[in-house]
Backbone as XML, in Angstrom:
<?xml version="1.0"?>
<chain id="A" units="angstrom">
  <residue number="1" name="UNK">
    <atom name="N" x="41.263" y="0.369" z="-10.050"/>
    <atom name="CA" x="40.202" y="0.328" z="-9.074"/>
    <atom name="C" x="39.106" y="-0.626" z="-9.522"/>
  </residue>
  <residue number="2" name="UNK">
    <atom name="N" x="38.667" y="-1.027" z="-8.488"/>
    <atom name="CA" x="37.219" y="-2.082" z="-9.118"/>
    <atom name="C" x="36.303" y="-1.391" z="-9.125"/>
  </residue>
  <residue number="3" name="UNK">
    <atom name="N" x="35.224" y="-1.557" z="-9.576"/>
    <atom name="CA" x="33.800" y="-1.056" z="-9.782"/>
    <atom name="C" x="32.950" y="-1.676" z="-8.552"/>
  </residue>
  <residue number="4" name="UNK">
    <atom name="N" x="32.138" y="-0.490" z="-8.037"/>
    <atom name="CA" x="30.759" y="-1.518" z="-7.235"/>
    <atom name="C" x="30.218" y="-2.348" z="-7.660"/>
  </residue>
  <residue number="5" name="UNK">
    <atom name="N" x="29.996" y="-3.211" z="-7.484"/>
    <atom name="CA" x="28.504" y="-3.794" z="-8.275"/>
    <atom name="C" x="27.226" y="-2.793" z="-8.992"/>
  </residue>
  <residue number="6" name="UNK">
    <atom name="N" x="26.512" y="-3.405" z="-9.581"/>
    <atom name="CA" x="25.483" y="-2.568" z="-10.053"/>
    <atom name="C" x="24.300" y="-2.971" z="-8.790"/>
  </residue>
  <residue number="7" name="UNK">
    <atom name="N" x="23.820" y="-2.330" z="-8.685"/>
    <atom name="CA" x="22.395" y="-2.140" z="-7.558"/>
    <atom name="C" x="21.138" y="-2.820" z="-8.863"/>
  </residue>
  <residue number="8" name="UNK">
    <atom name="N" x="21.022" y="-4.253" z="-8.414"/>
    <atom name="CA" x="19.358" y="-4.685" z="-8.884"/>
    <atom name="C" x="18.286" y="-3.868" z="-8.222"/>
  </residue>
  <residue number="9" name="UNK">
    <atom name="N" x="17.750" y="-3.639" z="-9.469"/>
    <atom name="CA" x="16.772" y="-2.911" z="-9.475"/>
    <atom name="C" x="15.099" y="-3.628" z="-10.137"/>
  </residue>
  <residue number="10" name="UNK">
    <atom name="N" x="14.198" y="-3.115" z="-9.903"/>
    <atom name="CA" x="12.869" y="-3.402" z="-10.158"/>
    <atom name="C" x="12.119" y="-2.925" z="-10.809"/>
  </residue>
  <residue number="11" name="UNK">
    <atom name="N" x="11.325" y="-2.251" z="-11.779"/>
    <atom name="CA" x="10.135" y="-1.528" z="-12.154"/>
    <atom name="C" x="8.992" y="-2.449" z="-12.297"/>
  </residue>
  <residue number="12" name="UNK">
    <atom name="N" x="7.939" y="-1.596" z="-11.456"/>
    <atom name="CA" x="6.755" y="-2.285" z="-11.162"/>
    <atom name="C" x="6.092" y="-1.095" z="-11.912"/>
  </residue>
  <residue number="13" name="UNK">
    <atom name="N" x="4.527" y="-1.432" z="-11.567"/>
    <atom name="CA" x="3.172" y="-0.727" z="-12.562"/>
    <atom name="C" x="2.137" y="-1.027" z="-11.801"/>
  </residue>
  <residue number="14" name="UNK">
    <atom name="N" x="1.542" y="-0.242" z="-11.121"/>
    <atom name="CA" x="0.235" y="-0.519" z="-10.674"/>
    <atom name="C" x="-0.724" y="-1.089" z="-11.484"/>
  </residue>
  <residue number="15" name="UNK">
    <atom name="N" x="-1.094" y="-2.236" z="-11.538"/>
    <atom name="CA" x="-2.549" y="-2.625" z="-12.687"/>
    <atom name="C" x="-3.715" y="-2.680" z="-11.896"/>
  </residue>
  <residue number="16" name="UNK">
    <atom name="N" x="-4.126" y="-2.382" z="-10.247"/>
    <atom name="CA" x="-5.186" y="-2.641" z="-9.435"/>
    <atom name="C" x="-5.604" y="-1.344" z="-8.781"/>
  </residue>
  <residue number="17" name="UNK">
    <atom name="N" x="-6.740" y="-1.313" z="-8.610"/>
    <atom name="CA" x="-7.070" y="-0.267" z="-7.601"/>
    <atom name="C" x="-7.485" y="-0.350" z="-6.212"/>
  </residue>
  <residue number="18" name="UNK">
    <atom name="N" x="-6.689" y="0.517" z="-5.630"/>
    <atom name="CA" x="-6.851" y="0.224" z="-3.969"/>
    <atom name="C" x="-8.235" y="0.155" z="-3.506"/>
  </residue>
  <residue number="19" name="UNK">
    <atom name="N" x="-8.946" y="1.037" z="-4.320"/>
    <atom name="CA" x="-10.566" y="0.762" z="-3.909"/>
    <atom name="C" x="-11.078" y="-0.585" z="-3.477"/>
  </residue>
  <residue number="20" name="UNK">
    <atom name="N" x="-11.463" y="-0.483" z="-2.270"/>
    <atom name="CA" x="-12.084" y="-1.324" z="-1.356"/>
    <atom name="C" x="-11.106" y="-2.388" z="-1.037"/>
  </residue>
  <residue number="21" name="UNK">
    <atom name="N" x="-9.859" y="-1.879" z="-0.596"/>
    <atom name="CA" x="-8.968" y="-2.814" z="-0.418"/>
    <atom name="C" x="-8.503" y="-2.637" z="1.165"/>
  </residue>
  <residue number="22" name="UNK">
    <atom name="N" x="-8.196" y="-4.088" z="2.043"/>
    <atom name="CA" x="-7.493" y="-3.208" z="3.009"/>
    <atom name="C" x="-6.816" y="-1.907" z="2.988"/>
  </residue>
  <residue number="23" name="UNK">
    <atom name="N" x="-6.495" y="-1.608" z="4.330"/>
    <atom name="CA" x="-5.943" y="-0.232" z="4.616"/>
    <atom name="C" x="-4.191" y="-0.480" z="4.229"/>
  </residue>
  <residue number="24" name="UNK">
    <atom name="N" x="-3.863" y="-1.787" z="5.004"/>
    <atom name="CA" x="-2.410" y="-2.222" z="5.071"/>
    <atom name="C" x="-2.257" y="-2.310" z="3.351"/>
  </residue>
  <residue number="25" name="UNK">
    <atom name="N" x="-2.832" y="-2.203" z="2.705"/>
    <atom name="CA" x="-2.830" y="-3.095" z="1.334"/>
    <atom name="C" x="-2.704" y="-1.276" z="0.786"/>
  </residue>
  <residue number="26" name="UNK">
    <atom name="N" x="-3.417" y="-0.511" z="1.146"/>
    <atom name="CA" x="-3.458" y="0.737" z="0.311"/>
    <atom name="C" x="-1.690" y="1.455" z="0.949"/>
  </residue>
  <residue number="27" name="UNK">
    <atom name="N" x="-1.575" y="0.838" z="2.434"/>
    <atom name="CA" x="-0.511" y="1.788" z="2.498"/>
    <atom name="C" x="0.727" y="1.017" z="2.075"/>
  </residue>
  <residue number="28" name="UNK">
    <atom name="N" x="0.994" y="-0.154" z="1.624"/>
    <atom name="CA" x="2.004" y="-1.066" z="1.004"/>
    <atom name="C" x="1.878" y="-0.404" z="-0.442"/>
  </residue>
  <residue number="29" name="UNK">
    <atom name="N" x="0.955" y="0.160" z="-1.039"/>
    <atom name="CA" x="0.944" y="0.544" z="-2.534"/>
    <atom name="C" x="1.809" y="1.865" z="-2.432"/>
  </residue>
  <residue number="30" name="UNK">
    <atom name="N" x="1.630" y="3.138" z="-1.208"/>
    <atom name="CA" x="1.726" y="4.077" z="-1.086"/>
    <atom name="C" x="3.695" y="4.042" z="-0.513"/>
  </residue>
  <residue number="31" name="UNK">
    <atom name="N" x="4.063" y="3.367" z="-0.071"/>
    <atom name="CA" x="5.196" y="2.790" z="0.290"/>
    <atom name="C" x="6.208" y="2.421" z="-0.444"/>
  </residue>
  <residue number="32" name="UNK">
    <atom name="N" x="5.289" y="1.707" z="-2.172"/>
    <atom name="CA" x="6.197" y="1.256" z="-3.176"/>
    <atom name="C" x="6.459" y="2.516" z="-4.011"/>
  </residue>
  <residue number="33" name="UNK">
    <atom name="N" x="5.541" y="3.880" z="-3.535"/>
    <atom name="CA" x="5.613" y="4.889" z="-4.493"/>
    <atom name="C" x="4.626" y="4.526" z="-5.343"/>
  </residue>
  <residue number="34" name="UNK">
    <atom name="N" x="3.867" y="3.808" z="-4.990"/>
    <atom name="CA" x="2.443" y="4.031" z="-6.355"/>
    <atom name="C" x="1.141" y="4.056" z="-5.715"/>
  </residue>
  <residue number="35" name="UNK">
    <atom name="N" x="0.540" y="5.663" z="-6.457"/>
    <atom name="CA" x="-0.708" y="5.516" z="-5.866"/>
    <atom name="C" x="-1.974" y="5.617" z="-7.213"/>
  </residue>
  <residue number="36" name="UNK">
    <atom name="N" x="-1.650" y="5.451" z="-8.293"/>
    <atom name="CA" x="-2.461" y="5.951" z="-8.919"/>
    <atom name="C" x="-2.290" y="4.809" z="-10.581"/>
  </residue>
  <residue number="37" name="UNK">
    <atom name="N" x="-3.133" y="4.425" z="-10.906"/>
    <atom name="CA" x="-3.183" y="3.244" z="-12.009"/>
    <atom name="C" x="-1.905" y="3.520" z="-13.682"/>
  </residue>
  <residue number="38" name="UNK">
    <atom name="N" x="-1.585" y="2.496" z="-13.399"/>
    <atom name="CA" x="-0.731" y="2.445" z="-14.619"/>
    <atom name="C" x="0.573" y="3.133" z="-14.148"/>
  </residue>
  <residue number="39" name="UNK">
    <atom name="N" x="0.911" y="3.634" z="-12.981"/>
    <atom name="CA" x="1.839" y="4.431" z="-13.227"/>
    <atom name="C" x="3.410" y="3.191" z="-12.420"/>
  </residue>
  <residue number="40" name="UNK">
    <atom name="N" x="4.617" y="4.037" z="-12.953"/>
    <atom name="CA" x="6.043" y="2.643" z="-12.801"/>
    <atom name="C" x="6.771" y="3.696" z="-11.929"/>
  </residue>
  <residue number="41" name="UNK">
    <atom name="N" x="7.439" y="2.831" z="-11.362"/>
    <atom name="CA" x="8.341" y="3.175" z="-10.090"/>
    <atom name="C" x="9.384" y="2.101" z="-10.252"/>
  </residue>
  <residue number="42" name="UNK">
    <atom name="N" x="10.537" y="2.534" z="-9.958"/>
    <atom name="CA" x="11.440" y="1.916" z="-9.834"/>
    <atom name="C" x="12.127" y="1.395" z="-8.319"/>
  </residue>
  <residue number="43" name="UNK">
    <atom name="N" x="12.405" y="0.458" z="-7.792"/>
    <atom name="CA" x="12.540" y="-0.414" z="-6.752"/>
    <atom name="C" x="13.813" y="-0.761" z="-6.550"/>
  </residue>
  <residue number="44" name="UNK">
    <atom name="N" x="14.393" y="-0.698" z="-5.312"/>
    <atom name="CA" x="15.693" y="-1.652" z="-5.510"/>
    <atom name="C" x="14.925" y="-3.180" z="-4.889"/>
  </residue>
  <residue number="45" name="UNK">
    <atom name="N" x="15.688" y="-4.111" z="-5.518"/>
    <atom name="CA" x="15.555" y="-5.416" z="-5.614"/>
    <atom name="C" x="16.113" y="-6.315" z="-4.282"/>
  </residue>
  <residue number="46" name="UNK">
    <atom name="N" x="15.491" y="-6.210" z="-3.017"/>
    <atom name="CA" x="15.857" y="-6.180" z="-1.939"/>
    <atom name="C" x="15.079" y="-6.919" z="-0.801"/>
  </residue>
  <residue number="47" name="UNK">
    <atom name="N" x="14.992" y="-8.101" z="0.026"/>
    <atom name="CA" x="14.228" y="-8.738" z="0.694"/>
    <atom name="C" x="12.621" y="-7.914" z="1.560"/>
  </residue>
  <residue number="48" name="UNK">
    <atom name="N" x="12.965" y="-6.507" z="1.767"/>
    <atom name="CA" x="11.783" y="-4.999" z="2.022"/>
    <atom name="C" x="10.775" y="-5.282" z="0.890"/>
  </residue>
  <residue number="49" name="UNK">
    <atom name="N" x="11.478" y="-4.789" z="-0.427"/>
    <atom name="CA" x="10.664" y="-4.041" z="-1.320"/>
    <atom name="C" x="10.012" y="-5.433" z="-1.790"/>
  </residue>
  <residue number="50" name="UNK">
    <atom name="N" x="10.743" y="-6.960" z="-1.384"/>
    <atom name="CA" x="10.103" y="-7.919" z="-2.530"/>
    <atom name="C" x="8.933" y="-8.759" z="-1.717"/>
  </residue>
  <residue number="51" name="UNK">
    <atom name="N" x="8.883" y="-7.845" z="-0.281"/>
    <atom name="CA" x="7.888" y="-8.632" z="0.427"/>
    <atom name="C" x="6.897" y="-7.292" z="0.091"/>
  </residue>
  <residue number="52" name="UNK">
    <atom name="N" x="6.903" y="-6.301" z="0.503"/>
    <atom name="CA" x="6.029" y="-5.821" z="0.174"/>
    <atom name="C" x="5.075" y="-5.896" z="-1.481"/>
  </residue>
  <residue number="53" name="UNK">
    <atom name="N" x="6.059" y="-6.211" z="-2.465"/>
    <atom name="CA" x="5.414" y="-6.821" z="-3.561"/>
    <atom name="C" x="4.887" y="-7.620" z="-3.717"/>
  </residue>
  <residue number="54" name="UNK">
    <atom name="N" x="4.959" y="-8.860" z="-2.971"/>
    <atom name="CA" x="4.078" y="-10.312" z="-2.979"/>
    <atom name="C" x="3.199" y="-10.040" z="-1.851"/>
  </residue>
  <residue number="55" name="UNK">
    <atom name="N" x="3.019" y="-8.986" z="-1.089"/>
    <atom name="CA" x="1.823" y="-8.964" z="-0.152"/>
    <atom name="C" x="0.807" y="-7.747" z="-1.125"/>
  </residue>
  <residue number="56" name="UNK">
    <atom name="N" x="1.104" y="-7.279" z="-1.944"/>
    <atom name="CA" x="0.133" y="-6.614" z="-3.489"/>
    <atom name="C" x="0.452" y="-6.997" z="-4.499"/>
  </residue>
  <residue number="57" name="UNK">
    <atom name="N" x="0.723" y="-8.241" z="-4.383"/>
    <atom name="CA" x="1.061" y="-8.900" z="-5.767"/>
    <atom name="C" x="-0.051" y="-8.600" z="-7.073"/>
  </residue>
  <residue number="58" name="UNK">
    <atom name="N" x="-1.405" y="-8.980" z="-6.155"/>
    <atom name="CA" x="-2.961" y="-8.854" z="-7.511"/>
    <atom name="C" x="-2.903" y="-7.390" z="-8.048"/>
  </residue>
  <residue number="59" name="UNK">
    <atom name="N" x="-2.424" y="-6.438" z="-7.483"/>
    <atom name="CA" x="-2.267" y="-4.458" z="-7.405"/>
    <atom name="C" x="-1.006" y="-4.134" z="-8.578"/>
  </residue>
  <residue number="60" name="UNK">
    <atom name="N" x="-0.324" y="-5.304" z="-9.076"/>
    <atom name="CA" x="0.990" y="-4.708" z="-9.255"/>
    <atom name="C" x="1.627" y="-5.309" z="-10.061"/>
  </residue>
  <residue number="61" name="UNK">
    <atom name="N" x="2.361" y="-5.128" z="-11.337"/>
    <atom name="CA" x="3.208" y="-6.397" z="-12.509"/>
    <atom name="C" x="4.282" y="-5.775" z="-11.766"/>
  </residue>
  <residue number="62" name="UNK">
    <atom name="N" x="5.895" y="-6.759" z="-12.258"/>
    <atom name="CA" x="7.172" y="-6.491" z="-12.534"/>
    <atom name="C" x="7.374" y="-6.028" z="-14.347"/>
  </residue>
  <residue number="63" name="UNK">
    <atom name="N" x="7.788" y="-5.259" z="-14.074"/>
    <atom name="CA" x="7.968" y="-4.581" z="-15.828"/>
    <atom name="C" x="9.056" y="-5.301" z="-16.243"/>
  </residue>
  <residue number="64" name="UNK">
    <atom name="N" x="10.522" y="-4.934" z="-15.029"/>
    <atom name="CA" x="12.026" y="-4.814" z="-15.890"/>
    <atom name="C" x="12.762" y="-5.202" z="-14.567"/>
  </residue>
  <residue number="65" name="UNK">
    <atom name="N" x="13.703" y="-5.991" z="-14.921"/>
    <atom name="CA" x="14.476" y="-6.300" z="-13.834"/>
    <atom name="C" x="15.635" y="-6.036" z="-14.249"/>
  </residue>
  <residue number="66" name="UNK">
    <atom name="N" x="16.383" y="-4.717" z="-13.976"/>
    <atom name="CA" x="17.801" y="-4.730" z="-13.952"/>
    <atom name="C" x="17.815" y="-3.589" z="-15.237"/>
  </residue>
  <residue number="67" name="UNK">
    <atom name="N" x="16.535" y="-3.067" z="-15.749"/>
    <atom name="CA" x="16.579" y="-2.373" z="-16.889"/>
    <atom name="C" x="16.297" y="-3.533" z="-18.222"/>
  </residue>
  <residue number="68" name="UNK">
    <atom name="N" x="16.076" y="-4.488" z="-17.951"/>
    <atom name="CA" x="15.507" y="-5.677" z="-19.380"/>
    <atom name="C" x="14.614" y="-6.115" z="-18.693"/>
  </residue>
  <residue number="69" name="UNK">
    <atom name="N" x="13.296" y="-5.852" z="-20.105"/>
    <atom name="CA" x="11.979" y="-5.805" z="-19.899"/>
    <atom name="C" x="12.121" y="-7.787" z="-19.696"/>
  </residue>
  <residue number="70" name="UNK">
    <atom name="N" x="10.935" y="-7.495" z="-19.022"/>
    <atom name="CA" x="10.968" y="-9.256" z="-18.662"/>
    <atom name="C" x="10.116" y="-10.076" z="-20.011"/>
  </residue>
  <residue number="71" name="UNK">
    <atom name="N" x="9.961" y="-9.178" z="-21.038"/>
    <atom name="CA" x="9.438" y="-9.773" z="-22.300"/>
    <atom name="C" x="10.477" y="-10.334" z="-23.095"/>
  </residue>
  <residue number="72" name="UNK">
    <atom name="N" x="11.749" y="-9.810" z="-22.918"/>
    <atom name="CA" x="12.762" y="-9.856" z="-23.975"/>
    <atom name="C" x="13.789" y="-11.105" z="-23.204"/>
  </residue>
  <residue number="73" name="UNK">
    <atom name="N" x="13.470" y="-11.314" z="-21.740"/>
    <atom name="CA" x="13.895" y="-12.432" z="-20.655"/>
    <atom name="C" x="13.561" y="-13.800" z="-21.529"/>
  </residue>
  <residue number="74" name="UNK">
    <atom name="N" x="12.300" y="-13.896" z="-22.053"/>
    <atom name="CA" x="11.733" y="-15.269" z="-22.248"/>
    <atom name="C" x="11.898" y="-15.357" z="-23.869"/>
  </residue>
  <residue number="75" name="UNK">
    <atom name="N" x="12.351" y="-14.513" z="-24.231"/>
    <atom name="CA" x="13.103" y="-14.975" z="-25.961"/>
    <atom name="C" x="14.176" y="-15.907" z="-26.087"/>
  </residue>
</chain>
């Protein structure tokens, strides 16, 4: 039998606070599963989740793509 593919995946981190931010902007945070600073959620890696990330891009890092931290990417 073959295997599925693996499902790309995302982990993001809130680094911004919605305070005094649009409304659309607080409910795109609330959407990715993050409402509260510092905290990671995991994403599938998908034309949805990657627009809603570049429309809170300043609110939000990429941690890990695929489960490898994107620190260990640029070694």
């Amino acid at each position: 039998m073959t295997k599925a593919p693996a499902k790309k995946t995302l982990t993001i981190e809130q680094i911004g606070s919605p305070i005094r931010r649009p409304y659309d902007q607080r409910e795109t945070l609330i959407g990715l599963g993050l409402n509260k600073m510092h905290r990671r959620k995991v994403v599938a890696d998908n034309p949805a989740s990657a627009g809603m990330i570049n429309k809170v891009s300043h609110l939000v890092r990429i941690v890990e793509e695929n489960g490898v931290p994107l620190d260990a990417k640029k070694r």
